[in-house]
C-alpha positions in Angstrom: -20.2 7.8 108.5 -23.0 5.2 107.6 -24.4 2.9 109.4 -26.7 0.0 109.4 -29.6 -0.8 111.8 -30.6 -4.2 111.3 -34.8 -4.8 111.3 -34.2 -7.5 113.8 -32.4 -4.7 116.1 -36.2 -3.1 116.0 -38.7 -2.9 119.5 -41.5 -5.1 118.4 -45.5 -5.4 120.2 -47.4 -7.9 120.0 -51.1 -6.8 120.7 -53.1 -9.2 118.6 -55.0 -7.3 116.5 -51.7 -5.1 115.8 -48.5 -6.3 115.2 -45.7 -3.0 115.4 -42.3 -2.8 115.1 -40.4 0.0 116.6 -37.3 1.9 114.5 -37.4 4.0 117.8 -38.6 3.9 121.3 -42.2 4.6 121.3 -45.0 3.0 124.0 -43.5 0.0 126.2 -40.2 0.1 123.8 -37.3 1.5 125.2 -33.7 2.0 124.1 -31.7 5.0 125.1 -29.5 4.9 121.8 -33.4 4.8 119.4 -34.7 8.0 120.3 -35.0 9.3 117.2 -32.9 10.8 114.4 -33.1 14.4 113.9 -36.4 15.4 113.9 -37.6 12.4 113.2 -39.5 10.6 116.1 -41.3 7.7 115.3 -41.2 5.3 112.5 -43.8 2.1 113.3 -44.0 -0.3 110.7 -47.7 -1.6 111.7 -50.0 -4.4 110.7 -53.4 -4.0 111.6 -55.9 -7.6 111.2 -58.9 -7.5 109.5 -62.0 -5.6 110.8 -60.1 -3.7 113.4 -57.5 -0.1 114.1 -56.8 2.2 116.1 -60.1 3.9 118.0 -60.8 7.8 118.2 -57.8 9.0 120.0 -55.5 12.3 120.1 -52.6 13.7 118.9 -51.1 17.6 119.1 -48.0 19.4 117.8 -46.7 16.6 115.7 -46.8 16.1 111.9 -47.9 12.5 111.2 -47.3 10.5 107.9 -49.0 7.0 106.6 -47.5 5.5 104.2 -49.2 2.3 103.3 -47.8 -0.8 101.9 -50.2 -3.9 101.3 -54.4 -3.0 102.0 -56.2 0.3 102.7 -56.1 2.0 106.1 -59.6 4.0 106.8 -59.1 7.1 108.2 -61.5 9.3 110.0 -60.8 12.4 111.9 -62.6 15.7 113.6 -61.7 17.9 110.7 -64.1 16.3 108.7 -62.4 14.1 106.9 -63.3 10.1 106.0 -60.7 8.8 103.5 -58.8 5.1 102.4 -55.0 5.2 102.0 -54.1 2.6 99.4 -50.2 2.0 98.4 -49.3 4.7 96.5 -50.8 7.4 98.6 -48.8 9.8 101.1 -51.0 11.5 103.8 -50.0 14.5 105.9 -52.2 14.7 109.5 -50.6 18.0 110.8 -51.8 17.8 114.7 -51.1 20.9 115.6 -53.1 21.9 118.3 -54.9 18.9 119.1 -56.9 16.5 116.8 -58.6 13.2 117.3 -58.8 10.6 115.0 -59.6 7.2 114.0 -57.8 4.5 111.9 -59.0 0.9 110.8 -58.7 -1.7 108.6 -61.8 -2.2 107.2 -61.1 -5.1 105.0 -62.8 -8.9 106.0 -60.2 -11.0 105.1 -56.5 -8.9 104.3 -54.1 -7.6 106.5 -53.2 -3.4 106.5 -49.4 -3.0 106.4 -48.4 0.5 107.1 -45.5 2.4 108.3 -46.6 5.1 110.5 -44.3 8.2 110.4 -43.7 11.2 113.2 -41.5 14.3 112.8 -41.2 17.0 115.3 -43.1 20.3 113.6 -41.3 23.5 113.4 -43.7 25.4 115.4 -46.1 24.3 118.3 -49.6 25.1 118.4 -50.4 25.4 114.7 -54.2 25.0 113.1 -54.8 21.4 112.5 -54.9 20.5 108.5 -55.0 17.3 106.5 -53.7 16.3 102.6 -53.3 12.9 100.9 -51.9 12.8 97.5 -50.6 9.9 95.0 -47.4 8.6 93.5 -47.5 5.7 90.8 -44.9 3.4 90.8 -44.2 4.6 87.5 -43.4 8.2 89.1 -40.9 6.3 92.0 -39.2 3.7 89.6 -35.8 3.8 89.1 -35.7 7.1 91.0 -36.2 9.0 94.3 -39.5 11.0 93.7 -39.9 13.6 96.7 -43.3 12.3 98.1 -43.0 15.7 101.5 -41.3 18.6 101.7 -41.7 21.9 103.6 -43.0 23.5 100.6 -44.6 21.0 99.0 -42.4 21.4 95.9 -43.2 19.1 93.1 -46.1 18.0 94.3 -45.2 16.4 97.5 -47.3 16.6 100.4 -46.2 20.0 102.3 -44.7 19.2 105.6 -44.9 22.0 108.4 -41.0 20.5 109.5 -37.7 20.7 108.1 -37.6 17.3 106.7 -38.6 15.8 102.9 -39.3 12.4 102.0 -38.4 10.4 99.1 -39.8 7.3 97.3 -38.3 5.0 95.0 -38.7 1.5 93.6 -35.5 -0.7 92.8 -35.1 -3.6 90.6 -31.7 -4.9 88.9 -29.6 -2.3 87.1 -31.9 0.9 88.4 -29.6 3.2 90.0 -29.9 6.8 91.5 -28.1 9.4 93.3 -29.2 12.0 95.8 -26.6 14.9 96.6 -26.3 15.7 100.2 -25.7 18.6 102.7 -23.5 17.4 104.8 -24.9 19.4 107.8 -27.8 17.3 107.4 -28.3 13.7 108.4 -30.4 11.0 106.2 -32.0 7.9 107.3 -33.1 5.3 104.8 -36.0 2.8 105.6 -36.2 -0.2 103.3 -39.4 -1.4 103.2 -39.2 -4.5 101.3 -36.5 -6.5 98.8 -33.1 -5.7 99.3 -30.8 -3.0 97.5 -27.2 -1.5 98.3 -27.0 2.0 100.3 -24.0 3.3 99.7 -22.3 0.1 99.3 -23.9 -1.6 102.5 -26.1 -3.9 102.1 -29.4 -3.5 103.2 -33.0 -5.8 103.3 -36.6 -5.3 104.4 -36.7 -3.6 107.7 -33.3 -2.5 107.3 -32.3 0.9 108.0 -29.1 3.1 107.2 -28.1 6.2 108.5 -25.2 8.3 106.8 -24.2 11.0 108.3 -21.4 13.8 106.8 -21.9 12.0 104.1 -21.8 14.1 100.3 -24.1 11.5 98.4 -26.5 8.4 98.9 -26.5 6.1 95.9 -28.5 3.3 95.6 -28.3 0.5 93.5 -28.3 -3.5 92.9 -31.7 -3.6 93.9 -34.3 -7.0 94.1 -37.5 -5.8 93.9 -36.8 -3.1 96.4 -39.0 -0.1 97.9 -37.0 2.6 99.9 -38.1 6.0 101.8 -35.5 8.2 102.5 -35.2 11.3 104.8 -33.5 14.0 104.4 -33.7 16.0 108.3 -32.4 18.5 110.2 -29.6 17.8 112.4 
């Protein structure tokens, strides 16, 4: 079965300095039927203005992706680390047992456009940890490069949840293919252009979910960028 959630179908929040929309119900957002898919909670596709983010705050027992877009996100946490995630990087914030930390834009004059990623961890109460690695375009074109995984295969980011990420640019005649375990259920998050999922058409903001499905293809795409998860049921 596949089927397509439309980005206008999305929660959205206004806040000023943020603008967030919601793939599933998360803060004042609330829809009964966008809880989540699998063990994936939260996907927030987040613009944060110039000169301002997120404070010192907490998080525990969750494993939290960024995944930016357009501008550099400044990260700062109590394990000690102070980075910038630029487009092309993937980090990994493994809460575990309880962290706090600090995101902002730190840029005078361009937006940061992000999507913020949750997936329920397979085991509560874990030590904190932190990784950031990147992927070129050159390694995501034309193809589905694994960006997280549970064992950080290939050199994706290693997970502590059964779920893996993919990343791939798609433009004109670029195809690919993905096999499928049909116990499993995928979610694909279009980030921007357009491109075909499995025959369904799908644009920026767009998701599609296949489930007992044996294979994702993707194809026809105009200037596209997808993330796909693969998650447990």
């Amino acid at each position: 079965m596949i089927t397509v959630r439309k980005s206008a179908e999305r929660g959205y929040a206004d806040h000023g300095w943020l603008k967030s929309f919601h793939s599933f119900s998360f803060a004042d957002y609330y829809h009964p039927e966008r809880m989540g898919v699998g063990n994936l909670r939260v996907i927030n596709e987040d613009r944060i203005a110039p000169g301002t983010g997120f404070g010192t705050h907490g998080h525990r027992d969750m494993e939290i992706i960024s995944y930016v877009l357009k501008g550099a996100l400044g990260h700062k946490d109590d394990m000690g680390n102070g980075t910038q995630i630029v487009p092309g990087d993937v980090q990994r914030m493994s809460a575990g047992r309880g962290i706090q930390h600090s995101e902002f834009n730190h840029a005078a004059n361009e937006t940061t456009h992000f999507l913020q990623i949750w997936l329920l961890p397979n085991e509560r109460g874990i030590v904190p940890g932190y990784e950031q690695k990147s992927f070129s375009d050159a390694d995501k074109r034309g193809r589905l490069r694994l960006v997280a995984s549970p064992d950080g295969r290939d050199g994706s980011v290693t997970v502590h949840a059964d779920a893996s990420l993919y990343a791939g640019l798609f433009n004109g005649d670029e195809k690919a293919e993905l096999p499928l375990d049909i116990r499993r259920s995928t979610y694909v998050q279009v980030t921007r252009g357009s491109l075909k999922v499995n025959g369904r058409e799908a644009t920026t903001g767009d998701a599609v979910l296949l489930d007992q499905e044996p294979t994702l293809r993707l194809e026809a795409g105009r200037d596209a960028e997808v993330i796909v998860f693969d998650l447990a049921p």
